[in-house]
C-alpha positions as CSV (number, residue, x, y, z in Angstrom):
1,X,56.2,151.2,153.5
2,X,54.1,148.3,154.7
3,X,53.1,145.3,152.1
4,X,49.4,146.8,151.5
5,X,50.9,150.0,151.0
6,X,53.6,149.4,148.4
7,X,50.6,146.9,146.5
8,X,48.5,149.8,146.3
9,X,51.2,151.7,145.2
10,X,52.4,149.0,141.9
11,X,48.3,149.1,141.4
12,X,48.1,152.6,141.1
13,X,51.3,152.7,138.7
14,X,50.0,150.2,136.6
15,X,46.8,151.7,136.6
16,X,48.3,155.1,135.4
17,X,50.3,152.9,132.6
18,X,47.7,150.5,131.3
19,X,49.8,147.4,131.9
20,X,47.6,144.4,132.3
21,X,49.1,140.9,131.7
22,X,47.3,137.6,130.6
23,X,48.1,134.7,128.7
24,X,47.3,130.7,129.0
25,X,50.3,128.1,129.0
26,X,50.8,124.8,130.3
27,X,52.5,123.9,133.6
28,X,56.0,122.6,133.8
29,X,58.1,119.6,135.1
30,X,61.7,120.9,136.5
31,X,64.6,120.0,139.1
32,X,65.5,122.3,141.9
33,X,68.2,124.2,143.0
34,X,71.0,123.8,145.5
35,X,71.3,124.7,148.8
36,X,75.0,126.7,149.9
37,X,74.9,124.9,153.6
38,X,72.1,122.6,153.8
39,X,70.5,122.6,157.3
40,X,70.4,119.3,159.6
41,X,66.8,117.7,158.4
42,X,65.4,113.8,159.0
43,X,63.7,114.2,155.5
44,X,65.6,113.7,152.4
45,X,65.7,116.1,150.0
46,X,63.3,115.9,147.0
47,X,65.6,116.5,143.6
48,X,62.3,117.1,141.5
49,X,58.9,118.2,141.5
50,X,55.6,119.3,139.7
51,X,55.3,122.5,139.3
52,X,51.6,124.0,139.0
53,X,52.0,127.3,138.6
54,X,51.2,127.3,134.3
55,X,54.3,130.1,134.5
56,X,56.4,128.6,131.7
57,X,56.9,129.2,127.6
58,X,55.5,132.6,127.6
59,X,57.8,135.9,127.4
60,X,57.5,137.1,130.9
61,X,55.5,141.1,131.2
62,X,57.7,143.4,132.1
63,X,56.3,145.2,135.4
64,X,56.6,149.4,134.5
65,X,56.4,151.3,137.9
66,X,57.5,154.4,139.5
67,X,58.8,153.2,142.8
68,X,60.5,155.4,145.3
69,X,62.9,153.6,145.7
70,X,66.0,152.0,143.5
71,X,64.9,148.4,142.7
72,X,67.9,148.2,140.3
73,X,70.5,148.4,143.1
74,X,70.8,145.0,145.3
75,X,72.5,147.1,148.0
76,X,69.2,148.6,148.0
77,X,66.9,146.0,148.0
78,X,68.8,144.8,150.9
79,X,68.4,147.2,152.9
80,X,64.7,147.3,152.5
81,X,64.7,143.6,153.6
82,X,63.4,142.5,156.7
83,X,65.4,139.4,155.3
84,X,67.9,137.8,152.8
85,X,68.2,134.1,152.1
86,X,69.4,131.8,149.9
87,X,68.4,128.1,149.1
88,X,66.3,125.4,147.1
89,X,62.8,125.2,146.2
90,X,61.7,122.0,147.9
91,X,57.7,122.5,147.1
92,X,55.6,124.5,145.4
93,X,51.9,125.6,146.4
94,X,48.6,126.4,144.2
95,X,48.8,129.9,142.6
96,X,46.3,132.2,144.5
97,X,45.4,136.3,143.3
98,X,46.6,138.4,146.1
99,X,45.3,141.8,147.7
100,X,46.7,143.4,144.5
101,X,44.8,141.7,142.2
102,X,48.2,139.8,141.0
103,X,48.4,136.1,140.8
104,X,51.0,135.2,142.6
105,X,52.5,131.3,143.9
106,X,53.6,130.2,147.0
107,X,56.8,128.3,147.4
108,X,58.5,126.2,149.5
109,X,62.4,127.4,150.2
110,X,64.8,125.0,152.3
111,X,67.2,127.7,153.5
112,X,71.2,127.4,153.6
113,X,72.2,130.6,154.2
114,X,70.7,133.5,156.3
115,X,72.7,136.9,155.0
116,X,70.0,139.2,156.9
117,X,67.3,138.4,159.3
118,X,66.4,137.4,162.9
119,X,64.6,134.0,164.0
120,X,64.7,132.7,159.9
121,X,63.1,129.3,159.7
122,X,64.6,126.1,158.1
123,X,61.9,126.1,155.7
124,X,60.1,129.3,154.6
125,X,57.0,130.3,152.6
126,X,57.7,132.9,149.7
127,X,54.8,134.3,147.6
128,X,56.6,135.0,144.2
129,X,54.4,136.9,141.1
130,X,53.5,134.8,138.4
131,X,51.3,131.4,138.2
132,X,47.6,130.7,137.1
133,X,44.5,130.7,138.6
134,X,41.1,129.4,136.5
135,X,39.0,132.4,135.5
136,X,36.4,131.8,137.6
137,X,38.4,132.1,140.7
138,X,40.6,135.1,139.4
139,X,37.4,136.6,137.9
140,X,35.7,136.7,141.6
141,X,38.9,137.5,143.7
142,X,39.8,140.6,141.6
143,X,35.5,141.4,141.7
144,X,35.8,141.4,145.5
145,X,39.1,143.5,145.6
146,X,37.4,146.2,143.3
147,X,39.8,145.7,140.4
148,X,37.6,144.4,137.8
149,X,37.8,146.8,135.4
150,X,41.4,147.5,135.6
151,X,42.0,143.6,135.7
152,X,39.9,142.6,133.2
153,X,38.5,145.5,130.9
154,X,34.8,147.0,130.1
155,X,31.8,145.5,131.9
156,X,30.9,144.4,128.0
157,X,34.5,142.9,127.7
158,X,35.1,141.1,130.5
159,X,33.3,137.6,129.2
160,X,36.0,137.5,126.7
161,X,38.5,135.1,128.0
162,X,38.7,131.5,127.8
163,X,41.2,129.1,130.3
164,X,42.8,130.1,133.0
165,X,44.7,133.2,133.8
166,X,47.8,133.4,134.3
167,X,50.6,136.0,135.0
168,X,53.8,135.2,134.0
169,X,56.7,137.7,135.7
170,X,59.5,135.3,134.7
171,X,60.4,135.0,138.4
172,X,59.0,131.0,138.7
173,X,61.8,129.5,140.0
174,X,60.3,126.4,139.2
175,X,60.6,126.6,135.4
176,X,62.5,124.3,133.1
177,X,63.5,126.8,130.6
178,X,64.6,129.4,133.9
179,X,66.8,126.6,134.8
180,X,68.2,125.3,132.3
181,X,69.2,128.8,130.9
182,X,70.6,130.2,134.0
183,X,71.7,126.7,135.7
184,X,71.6,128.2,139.1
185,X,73.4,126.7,142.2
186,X,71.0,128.3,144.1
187,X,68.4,131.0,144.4
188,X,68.6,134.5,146.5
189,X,64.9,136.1,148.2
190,X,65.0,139.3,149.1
191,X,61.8,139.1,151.7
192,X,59.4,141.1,153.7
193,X,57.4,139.4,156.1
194,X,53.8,139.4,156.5
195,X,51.4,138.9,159.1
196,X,50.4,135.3,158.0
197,X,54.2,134.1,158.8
198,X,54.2,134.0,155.0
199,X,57.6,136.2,153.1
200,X,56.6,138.5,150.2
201,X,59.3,139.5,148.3
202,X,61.1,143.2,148.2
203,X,60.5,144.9,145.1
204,X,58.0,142.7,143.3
205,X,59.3,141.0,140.6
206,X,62.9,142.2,141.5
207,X,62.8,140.0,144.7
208,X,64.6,136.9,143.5
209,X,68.3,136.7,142.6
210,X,70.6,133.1,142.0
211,X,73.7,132.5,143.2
212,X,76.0,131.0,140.7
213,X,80.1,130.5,141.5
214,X,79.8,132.6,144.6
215,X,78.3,135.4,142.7
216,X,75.0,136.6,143.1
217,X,73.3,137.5,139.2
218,X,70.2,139.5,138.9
219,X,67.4,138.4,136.6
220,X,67.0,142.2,135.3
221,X,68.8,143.5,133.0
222,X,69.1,146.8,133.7
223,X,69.8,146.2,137.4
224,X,72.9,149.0,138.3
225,X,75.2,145.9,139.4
226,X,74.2,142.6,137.8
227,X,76.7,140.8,139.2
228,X,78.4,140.9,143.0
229,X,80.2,138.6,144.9
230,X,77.8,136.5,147.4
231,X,79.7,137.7,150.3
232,X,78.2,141.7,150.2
233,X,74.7,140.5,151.4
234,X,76.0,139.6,154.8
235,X,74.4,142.0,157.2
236,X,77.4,144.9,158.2
């Protein structure tokens, strides 16, 4: 299933369930992660950063969707991966709405470990769900993608909302709380590429695991095998 396709799909789904997601929040100051094997680099490596993507002290939505395929099983979701890396977020992009009509952020990931994949840069682009847009901006993007109705309500509604819009999936791995509850040594991408040379992830919002100990942990709850140790996502 190709990136469009499997969009279409989660907007279809969501469609069918009436899950829309919206809220305003401020942006957040946080550390990054680790790297397991830091690659050779002439820079240094930043140990902080402002995050912008207003994803932070708001529950995250919980994404309902019929997917025809197991999410909840990692095994799975690597599979489905055209790659599998794990690192630190070194910088962090403006939040943009996507062909989906979901706001999603672009990050930054300095790469230590390549478990799956061919020709994986140093340094890779992610887009991750969650992050905030202004209204104007996510008002006209989801107008030109023919979502405006499902995205923002009524015609006679859709004036209603004030600030920006944001769409927090509780996958920023920029966020203060998200770090300082799961202290991660570093974070896992499941990825798919895309013709822009930028990664999406597998699965949505199920695309991002951390590594903690030598143990990979899910961020779902219900995910079949929460815990595993690092060493299964090497390619077999």
């Amino acid at each position: 299933m190709t990136d469009q396709q499997r969009r279409i799909s989660i907007v279809a789904t969501i469609l069918a369930i009436g899950v829309v997601a919206g809220c305003t929040q401020e942006a957040d100051t946080s550390p990054t992660g680790g790297a397991t094997e830091a690659p050779a680099t002439s820079a240094p490596m930043p140990d902080h950063f402002v995050a912008d993507t207003g994803a932070e002290g708001v529950p995250p939505v919980e994404l309902i969707a019929d997917w025809n395929v197991n999410v909840n099983d990692p095994r799975v979701l690597r599979d489905l991966s055209i790659a599998v890396v794990s690192g630190r977020v070194i910088g962090v992009e403006g939040s943009h709405v996507d062909e989906g009509g979901f706001i999603v952020t672009n990050y930054s990931v300095q790469v230590g470990t390549v478990y799956k994949g061919e020709d994986v840069s140093k340094v890779v682009t992610v887009s991750v769900p969650g992050g905030s847009v202004p209204l104007e901006e996510y008002t006209e993007s989801v107008d030109e993608l023919g979502l405006s109705e499902l995205k923002l309500g009524p015609k006679e509604l859709q004036g209603r909302y004030e600030g920006p819009r944001v769409e927090n999936w509780g996958l920023n791995p920029t966020s203060a709380a998200l770090l300082a509850e799961l202290q991660p040594d570093f974070w896992v991408f499941y990825l798919e590429g895309r013709d822009d040379g930028v990664y999406v992830g597998t699965g949505f919002d199920h695309s991002m695991s951390y590594l903690k100990d030598g143990q990979v942990h899910s961020l779902h709850s219900e995910t079949e095998r929460p815990v595993f140790p690092e060493a299964e996502l090497f390619e077999k």
